[in-house]
C-alpha positions in Angstrom: 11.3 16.3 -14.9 12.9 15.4 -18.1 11.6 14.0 -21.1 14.3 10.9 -21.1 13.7 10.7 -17.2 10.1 10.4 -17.3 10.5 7.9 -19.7 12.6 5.6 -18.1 10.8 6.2 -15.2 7.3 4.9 -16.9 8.8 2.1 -18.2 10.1 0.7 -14.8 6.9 1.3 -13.1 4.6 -0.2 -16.0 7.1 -3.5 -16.0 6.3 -4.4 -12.2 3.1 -5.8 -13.3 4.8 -8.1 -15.7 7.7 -9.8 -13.6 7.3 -12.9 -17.0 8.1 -10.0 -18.9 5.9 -7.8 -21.8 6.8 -6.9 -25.6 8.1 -3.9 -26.7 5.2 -3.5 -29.1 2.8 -3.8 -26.3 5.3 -1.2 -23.9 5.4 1.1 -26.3 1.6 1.0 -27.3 0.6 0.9 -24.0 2.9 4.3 -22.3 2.4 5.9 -26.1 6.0 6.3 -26.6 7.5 6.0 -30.1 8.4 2.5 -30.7 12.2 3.4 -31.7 12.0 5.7 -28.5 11.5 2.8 -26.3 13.2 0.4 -27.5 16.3 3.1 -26.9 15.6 3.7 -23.4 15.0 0.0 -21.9 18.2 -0.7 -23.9 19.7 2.3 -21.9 18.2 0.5 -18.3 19.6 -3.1 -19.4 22.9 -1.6 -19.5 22.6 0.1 -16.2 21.3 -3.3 -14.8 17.4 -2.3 -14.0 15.9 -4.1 -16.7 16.8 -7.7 -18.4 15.6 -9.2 -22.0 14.3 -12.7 -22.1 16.4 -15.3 -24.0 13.6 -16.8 -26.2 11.1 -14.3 -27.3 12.8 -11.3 -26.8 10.4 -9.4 -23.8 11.7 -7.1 -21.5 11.4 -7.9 -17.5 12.8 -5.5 -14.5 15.7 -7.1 -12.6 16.0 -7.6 -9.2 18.3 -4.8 -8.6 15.1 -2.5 -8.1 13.6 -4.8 -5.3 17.0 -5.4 -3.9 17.7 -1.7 -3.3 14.0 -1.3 -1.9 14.9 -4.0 0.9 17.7 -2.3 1.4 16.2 1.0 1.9 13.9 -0.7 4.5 16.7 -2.4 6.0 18.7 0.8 7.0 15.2 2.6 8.1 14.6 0.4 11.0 10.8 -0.1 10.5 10.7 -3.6 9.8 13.3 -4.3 13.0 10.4 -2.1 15.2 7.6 -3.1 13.7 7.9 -7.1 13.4 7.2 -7.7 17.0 4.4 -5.4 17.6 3.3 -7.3 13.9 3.8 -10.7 15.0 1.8 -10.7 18.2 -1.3 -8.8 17.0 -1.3 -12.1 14.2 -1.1 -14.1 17.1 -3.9 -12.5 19.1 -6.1 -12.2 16.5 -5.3 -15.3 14.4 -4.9 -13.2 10.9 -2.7 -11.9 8.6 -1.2 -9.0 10.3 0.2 -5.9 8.2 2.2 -2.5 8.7 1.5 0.1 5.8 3.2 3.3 5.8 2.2 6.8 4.4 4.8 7.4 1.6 3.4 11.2 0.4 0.5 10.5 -1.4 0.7 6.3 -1.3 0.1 3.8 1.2 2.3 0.7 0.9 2.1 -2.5 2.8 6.0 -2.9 4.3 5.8 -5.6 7.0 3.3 -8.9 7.9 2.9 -11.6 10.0 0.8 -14.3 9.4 -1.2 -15.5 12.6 -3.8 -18.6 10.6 -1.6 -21.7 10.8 -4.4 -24.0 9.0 -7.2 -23.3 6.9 -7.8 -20.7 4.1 -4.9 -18.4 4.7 -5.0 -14.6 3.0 -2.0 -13.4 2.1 -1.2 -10.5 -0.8 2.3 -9.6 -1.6 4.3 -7.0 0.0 5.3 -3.7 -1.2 2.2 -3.2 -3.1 0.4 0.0 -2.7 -3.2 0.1 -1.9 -5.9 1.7 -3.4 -7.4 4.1 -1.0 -10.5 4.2 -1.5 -11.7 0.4 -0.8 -9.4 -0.6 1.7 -9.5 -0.6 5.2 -5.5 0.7 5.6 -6.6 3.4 3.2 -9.8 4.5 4.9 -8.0 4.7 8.5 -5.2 7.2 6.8 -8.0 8.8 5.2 -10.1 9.5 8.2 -7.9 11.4 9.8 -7.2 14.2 7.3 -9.6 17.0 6.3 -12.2 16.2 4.4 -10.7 17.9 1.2 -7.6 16.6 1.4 -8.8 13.1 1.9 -11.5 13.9 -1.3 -8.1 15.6 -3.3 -6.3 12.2 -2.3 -8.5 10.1 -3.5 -9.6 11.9 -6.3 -6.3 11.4 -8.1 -5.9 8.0 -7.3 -9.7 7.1 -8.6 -11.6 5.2 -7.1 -11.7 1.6 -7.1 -14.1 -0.2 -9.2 -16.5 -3.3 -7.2 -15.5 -5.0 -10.3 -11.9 -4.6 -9.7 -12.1 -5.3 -5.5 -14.9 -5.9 -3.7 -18.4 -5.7 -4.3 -18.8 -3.4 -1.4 -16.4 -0.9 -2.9 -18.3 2.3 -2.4 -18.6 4.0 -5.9 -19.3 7.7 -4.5 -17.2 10.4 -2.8 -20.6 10.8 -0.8 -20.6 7.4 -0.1 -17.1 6.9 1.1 -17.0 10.0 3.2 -20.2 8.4 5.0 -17.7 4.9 5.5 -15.8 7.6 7.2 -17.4 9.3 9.7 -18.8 5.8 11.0 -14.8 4.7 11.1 -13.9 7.6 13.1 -16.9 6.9 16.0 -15.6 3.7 16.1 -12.2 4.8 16.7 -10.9 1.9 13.3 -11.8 0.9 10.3 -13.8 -2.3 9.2 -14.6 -3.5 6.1 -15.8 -6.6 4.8 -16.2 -7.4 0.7 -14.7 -4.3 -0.1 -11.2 -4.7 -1.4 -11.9 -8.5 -1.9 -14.8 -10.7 -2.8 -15.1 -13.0 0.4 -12.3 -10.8 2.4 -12.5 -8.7 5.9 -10.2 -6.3 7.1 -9.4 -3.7 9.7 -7.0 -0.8 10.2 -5.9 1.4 13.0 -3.3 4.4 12.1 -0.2 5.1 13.9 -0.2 8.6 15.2 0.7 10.6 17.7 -2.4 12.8 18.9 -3.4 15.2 16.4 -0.4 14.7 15.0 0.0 13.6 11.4 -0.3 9.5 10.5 2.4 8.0 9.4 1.5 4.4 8.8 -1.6 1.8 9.4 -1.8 -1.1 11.1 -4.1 -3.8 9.6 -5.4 -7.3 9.8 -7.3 -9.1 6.8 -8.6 -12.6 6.7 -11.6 -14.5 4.8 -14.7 -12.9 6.1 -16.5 -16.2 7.1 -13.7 -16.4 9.9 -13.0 -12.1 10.4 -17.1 -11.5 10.9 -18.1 -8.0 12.3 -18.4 -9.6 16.1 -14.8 -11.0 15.9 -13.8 -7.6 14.7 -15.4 -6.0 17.2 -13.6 -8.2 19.8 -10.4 -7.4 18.4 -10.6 -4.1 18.0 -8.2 -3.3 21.7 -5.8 -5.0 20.2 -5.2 -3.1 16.8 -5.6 -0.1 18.8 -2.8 -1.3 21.1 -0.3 -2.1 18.4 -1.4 0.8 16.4 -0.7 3.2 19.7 2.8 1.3 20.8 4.3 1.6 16.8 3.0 5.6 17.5 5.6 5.6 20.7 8.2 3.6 18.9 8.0 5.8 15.6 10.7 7.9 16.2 13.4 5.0 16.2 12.8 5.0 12.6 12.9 7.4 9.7 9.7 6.1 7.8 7.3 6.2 11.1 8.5 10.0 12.7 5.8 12.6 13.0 7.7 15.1 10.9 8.1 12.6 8.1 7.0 13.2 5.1 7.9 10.4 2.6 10.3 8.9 0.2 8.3 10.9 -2.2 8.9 14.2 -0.6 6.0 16.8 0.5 4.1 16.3 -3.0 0.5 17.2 -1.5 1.8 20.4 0.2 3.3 21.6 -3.1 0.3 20.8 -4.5 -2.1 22.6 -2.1 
Protein backbone atom coordinates (compact mmCIF):
# COMPACT_ATOMS: atom_id res chain seq x y z
CA UNK A 1 0.00 0.00 0.00
CA UNK A 2 1.14 3.42 -0.60
CA UNK A 3 2.40 5.94 1.62
CA UNK A 4 -0.33 8.72 0.30
CA UNK A 5 -3.01 5.73 0.39
CA UNK A 6 -2.45 4.65 3.75
CA UNK A 7 -2.72 7.99 4.79
CA UNK A 8 -5.87 8.89 3.47
CA UNK A 9 -6.96 5.73 4.44
CA UNK A 10 -6.12 6.45 8.39
CA UNK A 11 -7.56 9.53 8.32
CA UNK A 12 -11.05 8.35 7.12
CA UNK A 13 -11.15 5.59 9.58
CA UNK A 14 -9.85 7.71 12.64
CA UNK A 15 -12.78 10.47 11.73
CA UNK A 16 -15.70 7.92 12.21
CA UNK A 17 -15.44 8.31 15.75
CA UNK A 18 -15.84 12.10 15.49
CA UNK A 19 -19.01 12.56 13.19
CA UNK A 20 -18.94 16.64 15.30
CA UNK A 21 -15.75 16.67 13.74
CA UNK A 22 -11.80 16.78 15.37
CA UNK A 23 -8.84 19.33 14.74
CA UNK A 24 -6.21 18.98 12.61
CA UNK A 25 -3.73 19.43 15.40
CA UNK A 26 -5.33 16.63 17.29
CA UNK A 27 -5.54 14.37 13.70
CA UNK A 28 -2.30 14.79 13.05
CA UNK A 29 -0.94 14.22 16.68
CA UNK A 30 -2.98 11.49 17.09
CA UNK A 31 -2.09 9.17 13.43
CA UNK A 32 1.66 10.81 13.83
CA UNK A 33 1.51 12.30 10.52
CA UNK A 34 3.35 15.57 9.76
CA UNK A 35 1.03 18.40 10.42
CA UNK A 36 1.62 19.95 6.78
CA UNK A 37 1.22 16.29 5.55
CA UNK A 38 -2.25 16.10 6.82
CA UNK A 39 -3.49 18.99 6.42
CA UNK A 40 -2.61 18.16 2.43
CA UNK A 41 -4.32 14.99 2.29
CA UNK A 42 -7.91 15.74 4.11
CA UNK A 43 -7.78 18.81 1.72
CA UNK A 44 -7.22 16.18 -1.10
CA UNK A 45 -10.49 13.98 0.41
CA UNK A 46 -12.69 17.35 0.64
CA UNK A 47 -12.14 17.81 -2.84
CA UNK A 48 -13.06 14.34 -3.71
CA UNK A 49 -16.20 14.70 -1.46
CA UNK A 50 -15.20 12.13 1.59
CA UNK A 51 -14.49 14.66 4.01
CA UNK A 52 -16.10 18.20 4.86
CA UNK A 53 -14.57 21.28 7.10
CA UNK A 54 -16.81 22.84 9.66
CA UNK A 55 -17.89 26.53 9.11
CA UNK A 56 -16.95 27.98 12.55
CA UNK A 57 -13.88 26.44 13.95
CA UNK A 58 -12.45 24.98 11.18
CA UNK A 59 -12.55 20.76 12.13
CA UNK A 60 -12.64 18.31 9.73
CA UNK A 61 -15.77 15.67 9.70
CA UNK A 62 -16.27 12.62 7.05
CA UNK A 63 -19.34 13.22 4.74
CA UNK A 64 -22.02 11.10 4.16
CA UNK A 65 -20.77 9.93 0.88
CA UNK A 66 -18.82 7.09 2.78
CA UNK A 67 -22.00 5.76 4.61
CA UNK A 68 -24.08 6.34 1.61
CA UNK A 69 -21.87 4.05 -0.64
CA UNK A 70 -21.78 1.41 2.41
CA UNK A 71 -25.79 1.26 2.18
CA UNK A 72 -25.53 0.93 -1.13
CA UNK A 73 -23.17 -1.88 -1.12
CA UNK A 74 -25.57 -3.64 1.29
CA UNK A 75 -28.32 -2.76 -0.89
CA UNK A 76 -27.15 -4.60 -4.06
CA UNK A 77 -25.83 -7.66 -1.72
CA UNK A 78 -29.22 -8.78 -0.83
CA UNK A 79 -28.45 -9.60 2.93
CA UNK A 80 -30.59 -7.07 4.44
CA UNK A 81 -33.68 -8.15 1.88
CA UNK A 82 -32.94 -12.07 3.33
CA UNK A 83 -32.10 -11.38 6.52
CA UNK A 84 -34.94 -8.78 7.86
CA UNK A 85 -37.54 -11.34 8.11
CA UNK A 86 -35.76 -14.12 9.63
CA UNK A 87 -34.46 -10.72 12.04
CA UNK A 88 -37.78 -9.37 12.69
CA UNK A 89 -39.50 -12.52 13.99
CA UNK A 90 -36.73 -13.87 16.29
CA UNK A 91 -37.25 -9.95 18.00
CA UNK A 92 -40.60 -10.83 18.13
CA UNK A 93 -40.23 -14.22 19.80
CA UNK A 94 -37.88 -13.32 22.01
CA UNK A 95 -38.90 -9.71 22.81
CA UNK A 96 -35.16 -8.17 22.17
CA UNK A 97 -33.13 -6.47 20.03
CA UNK A 98 -32.47 -8.77 17.32
CA UNK A 99 -29.12 -8.44 15.15
CA UNK A 100 -27.36 -10.01 11.93
CA UNK A 101 -23.40 -9.61 11.96
CA UNK A 102 -21.47 -10.80 9.21
CA UNK A 103 -17.72 -12.15 8.94
CA UNK A 104 -15.99 -9.55 6.84
CA UNK A 105 -12.16 -11.25 6.78
CA UNK A 106 -10.96 -10.64 9.94
CA UNK A 107 -14.07 -8.25 11.39
CA UNK A 108 -17.44 -8.83 12.54
CA UNK A 109 -19.91 -6.07 11.76
CA UNK A 110 -23.47 -5.71 12.92
CA UNK A 111 -25.51 -5.13 9.32
CA UNK A 112 -29.22 -5.70 10.15
CA UNK A 113 -31.67 -5.39 13.53
CA UNK A 114 -35.01 -5.55 14.60
CA UNK A 115 -36.13 -4.36 17.70
CA UNK A 116 -38.63 -6.79 19.47
CA UNK A 117 -39.09 -4.51 23.33
CA UNK A 118 -41.92 -2.09 22.56
CA UNK A 119 -41.81 -0.50 26.20
CA UNK A 120 -39.41 -0.32 28.82
CA UNK A 121 -35.52 0.01 28.74
CA UNK A 122 -34.80 -0.64 25.13
CA UNK A 123 -30.96 -1.58 24.04
CA UNK A 124 -30.03 -0.51 20.96
CA UNK A 125 -26.21 0.22 19.55
CA UNK A 126 -25.71 1.59 16.20
CA UNK A 127 -25.32 -0.32 13.11
CA UNK A 128 -22.29 -0.89 11.12
CA UNK A 129 -20.12 -0.97 14.06
CA UNK A 130 -17.65 -3.71 14.39
CA UNK A 131 -17.42 -5.72 17.42
CA UNK A 132 -14.71 -6.52 19.52
CA UNK A 133 -14.23 -10.20 19.59
CA UNK A 134 -13.24 -11.06 22.44
CA UNK A 135 -16.19 -9.80 24.88
CA UNK A 136 -19.07 -10.28 22.77
CA UNK A 137 -21.34 -12.85 22.41
CA UNK A 138 -21.43 -12.38 18.13
CA UNK A 139 -17.69 -12.60 18.46
CA UNK A 140 -17.41 -15.65 20.70
CA UNK A 141 -19.98 -17.71 18.44
CA UNK A 142 -17.57 -16.91 15.19
CA UNK A 143 -14.80 -17.62 17.31
CA UNK A 144 -15.89 -21.07 18.55
CA UNK A 145 -15.96 -22.51 15.55
CA UNK A 146 -12.41 -21.99 14.22
CA UNK A 147 -9.30 -23.67 15.46
CA UNK A 148 -8.10 -22.85 18.40
CA UNK A 149 -5.05 -20.83 16.90
CA UNK A 150 -6.74 -19.15 14.59
CA UNK A 151 -9.33 -17.96 16.90
CA UNK A 152 -6.15 -17.09 19.51
CA UNK A 153 -4.25 -15.31 16.08
CA UNK A 154 -7.73 -13.42 15.62
CA UNK A 155 -8.01 -12.15 18.63
CA UNK A 156 -4.63 -11.53 19.41
CA UNK A 157 -4.49 -8.70 16.87
CA UNK A 158 -7.62 -7.24 17.68
CA UNK A 159 -6.58 -7.17 21.71
CA UNK A 160 -8.60 -7.89 23.93
CA UNK A 161 -11.22 -5.90 25.35
CA UNK A 162 -10.64 -4.22 28.60
CA UNK A 163 -13.76 -4.76 31.72
CA UNK A 164 -13.11 -1.21 31.92
CA UNK A 165 -13.92 -0.53 28.37
CA UNK A 166 -17.17 -3.24 28.18
CA UNK A 167 -18.25 -5.31 30.72
CA UNK A 168 -17.03 -6.24 33.89
CA UNK A 169 -17.20 -9.87 32.89
CA UNK A 170 -14.86 -9.22 30.04
CA UNK A 171 -12.52 -12.17 30.35
CA UNK A 172 -8.92 -10.63 30.53
CA UNK A 173 -7.01 -13.98 29.52
CA UNK A 174 -6.61 -16.07 26.32
CA UNK A 175 -6.90 -18.99 28.99
CA UNK A 176 -9.88 -17.61 30.13
CA UNK A 177 -11.73 -16.89 26.95
CA UNK A 178 -10.87 -20.16 25.32
CA UNK A 179 -12.57 -21.84 28.62
CA UNK A 180 -15.95 -19.21 27.60
CA UNK A 181 -15.46 -21.35 24.56
CA UNK A 182 -15.58 -24.66 25.02
CA UNK A 183 -18.67 -24.18 27.46
CA UNK A 184 -20.36 -22.19 24.23
CA UNK A 185 -19.74 -24.96 21.95
CA UNK A 186 -21.51 -27.81 24.52
CA UNK A 187 -24.22 -25.55 24.53
CA UNK A 188 -24.45 -25.38 20.90
CA UNK A 189 -24.60 -20.80 21.35
CA UNK A 190 -23.14 -18.32 23.11
CA UNK A 191 -24.41 -16.46 26.35
CA UNK A 192 -22.98 -13.76 28.02
CA UNK A 193 -24.21 -11.47 30.51
CA UNK A 194 -22.01 -8.10 31.78
CA UNK A 195 -19.53 -8.73 29.32
CA UNK A 196 -19.66 -6.28 26.53
CA UNK A 197 -21.92 -3.97 28.70
CA UNK A 198 -22.34 -3.23 32.34
CA UNK A 199 -26.09 -4.35 32.95
CA UNK A 200 -26.34 -6.05 29.26
CA UNK A 201 -27.10 -9.80 28.10
CA UNK A 202 -26.61 -11.34 24.94
CA UNK A 203 -26.59 -14.34 22.79
CA UNK A 204 -25.29 -15.56 19.39
CA UNK A 205 -25.77 -18.44 17.13
CA UNK A 206 -23.45 -18.48 13.70
CA UNK A 207 -24.79 -19.03 10.35
CA UNK A 208 -23.17 -22.02 8.79
CA UNK A 209 -23.53 -24.68 6.81
CA UNK A 210 -22.09 -27.97 8.60
CA UNK A 211 -18.48 -27.86 8.99
CA UNK A 212 -18.55 -25.39 6.66
CA UNK A 213 -17.00 -21.95 7.28
CA UNK A 214 -19.36 -19.12 9.28
CA UNK A 215 -20.28 -16.47 7.56
CA UNK A 216 -22.24 -14.33 9.86
CA UNK A 217 -23.95 -14.38 13.58
CA UNK A 218 -27.13 -14.14 14.63
CA UNK A 219 -27.66 -12.29 18.01
CA UNK A 220 -30.10 -10.90 20.51
CA UNK A 221 -29.00 -8.40 23.39
CA UNK A 222 -31.24 -6.79 26.01
CA UNK A 223 -30.74 -5.44 29.67
CA UNK A 224 -29.83 -8.46 31.76
CA UNK A 225 -32.50 -7.93 34.44
CA UNK A 226 -35.07 -8.91 31.62
CA UNK A 227 -32.44 -11.43 29.21
CA UNK A 228 -31.51 -13.64 32.57
CA UNK A 229 -29.76 -17.06 31.96
CA UNK A 230 -33.33 -19.01 32.24
CA UNK A 231 -34.84 -16.76 29.55
CA UNK A 232 -31.82 -17.45 27.54
CA UNK A 233 -32.03 -20.83 27.95
CA UNK A 234 -35.68 -20.78 26.78
CA UNK A 235 -34.76 -19.03 23.77
CA UNK A 236 -32.11 -20.72 22.69
CA UNK A 237 -34.39 -22.99 19.71
CA UNK A 238 -35.21 -20.05 18.41
CA UNK A 239 -31.64 -18.36 17.62
CA UNK A 240 -30.72 -21.70 16.50
CA UNK A 241 -33.69 -21.74 14.11
CA UNK A 242 -32.95 -18.32 12.57
CA UNK A 243 -29.33 -18.90 12.71
CA UNK A 244 -29.88 -22.48 10.68
CA UNK A 245 -32.69 -20.85 8.03
CA UNK A 246 -30.11 -17.58 7.17
CA UNK A 247 -27.50 -20.85 6.71
CA UNK A 248 -30.05 -22.21 3.81
CA UNK A 249 -30.83 -18.79 2.51
CA UNK A 250 -27.06 -17.70 2.43
CA UNK A 251 -26.46 -18.31 -0.98
CA UNK A 252 -29.10 -15.74 -2.34
CA UNK A 253 -26.54 -13.26 -1.21
CA UNK A 254 -22.92 -12.51 -1.79
CA UNK A 255 -22.01 -11.49 1.90
CA UNK A 256 -23.68 -14.90 3.56
CA UNK A 257 -22.17 -17.76 0.70
CA UNK A 258 -19.98 -20.46 2.09
CA UNK A 259 -17.15 -19.62 -0.21
CA UNK A 260 -17.21 -16.02 0.82
CA UNK A 261 -14.53 -14.62 2.03
CA UNK A 262 -15.13 -10.76 2.66
CA UNK A 263 -15.02 -7.31 1.48
CA UNK A 264 -11.69 -7.37 2.84
CA UNK A 265 -10.44 -10.24 0.75
CA UNK A 266 -8.71 -13.61 2.26
CA UNK A 267 -6.34 -11.44 4.70
CA UNK A 268 -6.02 -14.34 7.37
CA UNK A 269 -5.11 -16.96 4.69
CA UNK A 270 -2.26 -14.68 3.43
CA UNK A 271 -1.36 -14.31 6.66
CA UNK A 272 -1.16 -17.98 7.78
Amino acid sequence: MSGAMEKSLAILEYLVGYPDGVALVKISTDLNQLRSGCHRTLHELIGYGYVRQMPQKGDYALTTKLSSMGLSFLSKSGVVDIAQPVIHRLAQATGELARLAIVDGERLTLVAKAQGAKSGLLYDPDMGMDLQLSCSAAGHAWLMTLPEDQAIALVSRQGLGSPRQFGPNAPTSIKALMKLLDGHRKRGFCVIQDMYAAGMSSMAAPVRRGSEPTTGVVVVAGPSMRLTQKAMAGFGPALMEAAAELAVAGDASPLLKSANVGTWGNQMESRG
